[in-house]
C-alpha positions in Angstrom: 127.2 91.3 154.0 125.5 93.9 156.4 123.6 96.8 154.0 122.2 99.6 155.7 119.1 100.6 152.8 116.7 103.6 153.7 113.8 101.4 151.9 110.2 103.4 151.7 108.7 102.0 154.7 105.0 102.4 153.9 105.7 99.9 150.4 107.4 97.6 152.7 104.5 97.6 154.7 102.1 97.1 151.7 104.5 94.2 150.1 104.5 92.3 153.1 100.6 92.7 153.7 100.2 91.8 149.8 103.0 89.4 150.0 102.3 87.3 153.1 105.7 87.2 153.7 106.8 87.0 157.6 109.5 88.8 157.4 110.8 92.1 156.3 114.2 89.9 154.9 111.8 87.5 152.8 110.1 90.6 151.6 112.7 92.5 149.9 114.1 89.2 148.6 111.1 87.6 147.4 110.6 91.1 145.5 114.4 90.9 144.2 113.9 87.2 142.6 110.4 88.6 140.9 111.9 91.6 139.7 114.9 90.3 137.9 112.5 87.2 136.8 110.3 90.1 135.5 113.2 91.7 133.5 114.8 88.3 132.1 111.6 87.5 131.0 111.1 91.0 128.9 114.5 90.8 127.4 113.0 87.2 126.2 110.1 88.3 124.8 112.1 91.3 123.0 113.6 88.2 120.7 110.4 87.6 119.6 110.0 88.3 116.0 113.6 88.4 115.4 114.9 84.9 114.4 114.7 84.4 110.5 113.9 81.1 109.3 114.5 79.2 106.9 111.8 78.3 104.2 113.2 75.8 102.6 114.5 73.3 105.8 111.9 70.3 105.9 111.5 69.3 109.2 109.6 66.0 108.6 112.8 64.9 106.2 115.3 65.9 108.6 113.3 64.0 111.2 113.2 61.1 108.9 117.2 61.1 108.4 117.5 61.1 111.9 115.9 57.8 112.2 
């Protein structure tokens, strides 16, 4: 799907210096996949702190009734 973007040109510049990407393509791509890594990994770490556990469960007897 052709996208005509007006994209900063002097940070495109800069990402594919600090990139080493060859293209301008791989640049804006490689930039999409680590931004929406970046935000999937946030929302993870927001969970953190949040799960309530239980303080009776015995691990090592559950593991044992397993066997």
């Amino acid at each position: 799907m052709p996208t005509n973007l007006s994209i900063n040109t002097a940070l495109l510049e800069t990402a594919l210096v600090t990139g080493g990407q060859k293209t301008k393509k791989d640049t804006v791509n490689l930039a999409l996949e680590e931004f929406i890594q970046r935000r999937k990994s946030a929302e993870i770490l927001s969970l953190f702190g949040t799960v309530v556990y239980d303080e009776d469960y015995d691990y090592k007897k559950a593991r044992q009734q397993r066997l």
